[in-house]
C-alpha positions in Angstrom: 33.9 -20.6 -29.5 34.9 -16.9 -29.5 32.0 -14.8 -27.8 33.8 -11.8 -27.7 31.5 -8.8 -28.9 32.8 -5.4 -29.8 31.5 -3.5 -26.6 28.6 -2.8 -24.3 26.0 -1.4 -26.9 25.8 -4.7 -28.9 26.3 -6.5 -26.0 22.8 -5.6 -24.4 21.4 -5.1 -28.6 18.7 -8.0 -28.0 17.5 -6.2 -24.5 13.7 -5.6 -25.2 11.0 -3.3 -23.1 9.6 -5.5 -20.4 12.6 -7.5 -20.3 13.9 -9.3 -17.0 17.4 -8.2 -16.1 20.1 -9.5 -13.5 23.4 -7.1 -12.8 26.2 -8.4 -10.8 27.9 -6.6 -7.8 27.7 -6.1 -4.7 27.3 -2.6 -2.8 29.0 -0.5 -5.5 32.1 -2.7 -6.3 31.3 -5.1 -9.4 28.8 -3.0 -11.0 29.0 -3.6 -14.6 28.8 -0.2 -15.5 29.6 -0.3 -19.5 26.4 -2.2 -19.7 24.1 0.2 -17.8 25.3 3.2 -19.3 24.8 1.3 -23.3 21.1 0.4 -21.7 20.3 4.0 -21.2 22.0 5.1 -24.5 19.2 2.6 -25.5 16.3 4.2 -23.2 14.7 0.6 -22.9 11.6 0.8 -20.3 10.1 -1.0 -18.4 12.6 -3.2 -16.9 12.3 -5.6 -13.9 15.9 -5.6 -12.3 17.5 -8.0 -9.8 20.5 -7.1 -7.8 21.4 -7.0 -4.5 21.1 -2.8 -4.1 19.9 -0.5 -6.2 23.1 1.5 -6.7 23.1 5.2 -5.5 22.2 8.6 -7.1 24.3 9.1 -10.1 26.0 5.6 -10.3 24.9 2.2 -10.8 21.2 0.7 -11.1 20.8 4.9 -9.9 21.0 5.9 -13.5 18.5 3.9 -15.0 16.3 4.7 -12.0 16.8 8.7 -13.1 16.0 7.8 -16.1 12.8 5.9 -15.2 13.5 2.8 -16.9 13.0 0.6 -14.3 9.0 -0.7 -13.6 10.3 -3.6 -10.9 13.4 -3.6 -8.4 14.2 -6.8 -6.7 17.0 -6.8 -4.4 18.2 -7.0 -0.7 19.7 -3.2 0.1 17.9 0.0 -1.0 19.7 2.3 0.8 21.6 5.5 -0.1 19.6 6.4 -2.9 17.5 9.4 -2.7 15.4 8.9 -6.1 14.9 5.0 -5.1 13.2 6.2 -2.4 11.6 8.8 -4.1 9.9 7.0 -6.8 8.8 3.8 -3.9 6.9 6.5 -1.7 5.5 8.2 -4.5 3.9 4.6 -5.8 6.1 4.9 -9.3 7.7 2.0 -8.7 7.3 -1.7 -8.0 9.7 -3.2 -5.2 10.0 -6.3 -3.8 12.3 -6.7 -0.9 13.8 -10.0 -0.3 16.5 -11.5 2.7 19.8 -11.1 1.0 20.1 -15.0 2.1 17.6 -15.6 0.4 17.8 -13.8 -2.7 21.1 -15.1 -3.2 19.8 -19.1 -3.1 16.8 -18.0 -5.3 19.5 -17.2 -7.8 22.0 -20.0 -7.1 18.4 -22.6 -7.5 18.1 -21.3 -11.1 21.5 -21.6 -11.9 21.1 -25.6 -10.2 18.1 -26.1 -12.3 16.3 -26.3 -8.6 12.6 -24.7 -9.3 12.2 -24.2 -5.2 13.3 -24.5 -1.8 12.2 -23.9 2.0 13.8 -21.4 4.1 13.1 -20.1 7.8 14.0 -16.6 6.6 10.8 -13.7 6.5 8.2 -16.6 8.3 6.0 -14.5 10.7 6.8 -11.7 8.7 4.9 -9.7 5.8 7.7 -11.4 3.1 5.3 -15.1 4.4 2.3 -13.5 2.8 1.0 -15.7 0.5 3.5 -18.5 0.0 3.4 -21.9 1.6 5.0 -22.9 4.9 6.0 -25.9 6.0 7.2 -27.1 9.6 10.3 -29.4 9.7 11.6 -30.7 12.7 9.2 -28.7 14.8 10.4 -25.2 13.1 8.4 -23.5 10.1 9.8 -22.8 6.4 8.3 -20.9 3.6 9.0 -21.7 0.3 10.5 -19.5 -2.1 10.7 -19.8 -6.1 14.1 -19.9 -8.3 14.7 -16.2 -9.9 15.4 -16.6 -13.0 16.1 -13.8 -15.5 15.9 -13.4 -19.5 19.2 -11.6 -19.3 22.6 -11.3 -16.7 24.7 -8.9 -17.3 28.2 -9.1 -14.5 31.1 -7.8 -14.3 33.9 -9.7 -14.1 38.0 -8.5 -13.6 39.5 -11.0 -16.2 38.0 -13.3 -18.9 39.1 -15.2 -22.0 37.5 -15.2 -25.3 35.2 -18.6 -24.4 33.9 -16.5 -21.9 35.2 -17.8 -18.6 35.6 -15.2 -15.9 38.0 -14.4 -12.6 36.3 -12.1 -10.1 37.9 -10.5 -7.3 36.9 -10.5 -3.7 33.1 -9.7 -2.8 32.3 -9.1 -6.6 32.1 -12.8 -6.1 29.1 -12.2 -4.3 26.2 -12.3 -6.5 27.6 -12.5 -10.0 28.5 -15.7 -9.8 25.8 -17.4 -9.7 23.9 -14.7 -11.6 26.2 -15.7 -14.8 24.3 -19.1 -14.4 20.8 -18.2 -14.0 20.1 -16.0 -17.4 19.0 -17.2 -20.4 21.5 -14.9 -22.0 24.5 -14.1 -19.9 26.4 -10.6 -20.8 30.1 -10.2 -19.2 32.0 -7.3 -19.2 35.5 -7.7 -18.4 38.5 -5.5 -17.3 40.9 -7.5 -18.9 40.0 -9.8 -22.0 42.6 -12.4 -22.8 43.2 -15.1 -25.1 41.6 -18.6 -24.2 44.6 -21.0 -22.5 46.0 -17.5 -20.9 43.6 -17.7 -17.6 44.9 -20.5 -14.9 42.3 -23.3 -14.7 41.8 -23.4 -11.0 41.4 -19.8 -10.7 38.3 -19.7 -12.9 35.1 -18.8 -11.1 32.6 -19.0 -13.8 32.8 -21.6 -17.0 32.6 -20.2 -20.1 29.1 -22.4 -21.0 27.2 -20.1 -19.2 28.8 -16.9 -20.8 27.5 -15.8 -24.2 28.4 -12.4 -24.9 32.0 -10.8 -23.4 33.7 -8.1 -24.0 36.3 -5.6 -22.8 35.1 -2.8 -20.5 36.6 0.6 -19.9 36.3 3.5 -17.9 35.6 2.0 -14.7 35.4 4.7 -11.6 35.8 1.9 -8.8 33.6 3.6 -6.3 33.9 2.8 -2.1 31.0 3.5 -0.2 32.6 5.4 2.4 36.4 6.4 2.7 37.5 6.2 6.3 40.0 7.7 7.6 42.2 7.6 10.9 43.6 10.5 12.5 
């Protein structure tokens, strides 16, 4: 089945107000940045997002938080972003901070069709208020929900048009298993091939869990920090 849409701005076409939205990456490597910058062409609001940071001023999950499109942000690492902070101190926006443990096997439970699982991670902490613990083996667990999302949106560096994806390195990280737990699953790609051209063992993601893909362009490959040695 060919997937392949024409680019980022029919990709995310069915993204509503209100909606729930995954993006892949993981520090500023990954991000898939066709898609954010077609969602605030669009100026949908109101959008819970789940991602490991929260990108930085300027760049990333950033714009959409300049923007003020976002009412929720779920994700591990806040840091390095001025107007996140901002808008948290000021009350304008909703943030739930979550282990990056565990908010990577929330994800992977929704992709495995796994609606909960116990984890030692935040017990004794304020992240235990209100959820359930459990002792096993003499140690306390809480337990923690699957995250699923209505959409994913990753960014992948090759795919074919039946949507199955090659990452590199740590953009592994998250987007993997994000592909698997939205109910629609976006993919931009760097390099969009025919189906056949993409070695079997080296896919990361199947194409069943892909339903939009599309060539990307344009992509700034940001580092955090550029270190130097004299």
């Amino acid at each position: 089945m060919n997937k392949v849409v024409s680019g980022p701005d029919e990709a995310i076409r069915d993204i509503h107000d209100g909606a729930t939205i995954m993006l892949g990456g993981f520090g500023l490597c990954g991000i898939p940045e066709n898609c954010i910058a077609a969602l605030v062409r669009k100026s949908v609001k109101s959008l819970t997002c789940i991602s490991n940071n929260a990108g930085v001023d300027e760049f990333g999950l950033g714009l959409l938080l300049k923007t003020r499109q976002i009412k929720k942000m779920m994700s591990s690492y806040v840091g390095e972003n001025a107007e996140f902070e901002r808008q948290l101190l000021s009350g304008e926006l909703d943030v739930d901070l979550i282990p990056q443990g565990t908010l990577a096997t929330r994800i992977q439970m929704a992709g495995m069709g796994i609606p909960a699982f116990f984890t030692p991670a935040g017990f004794g902490t304020e992240i235990a208020e209100g959820k359930e613990v459990r002792a096993f083996n003499g140690k306390q667990y809480l337990m923690e929900h699957a995250l699923h999302a209505d959409f994913a949106i990753v960014k992948a560096w090759k795919g074919d048009k039946m949507g199955n994806l090659v990452f590199r390195k740590t953009t592994r990280n998250f987007s993997t298993s994000m592909a698997k737990a939205g109910d629609i699953t976006i993919a931009e790609v760097e390099e969009l091939v025919e189906p056949g051209q993409l070695d079997p063992d080296s896919i990361h993601v199947a194409g069943i869990y892909v339903h939009k893909i599309f060539q990307g362009s344009g992509y700034e490959k940001r580092i955090e920090r550029r270190t130097v040695r004299m």
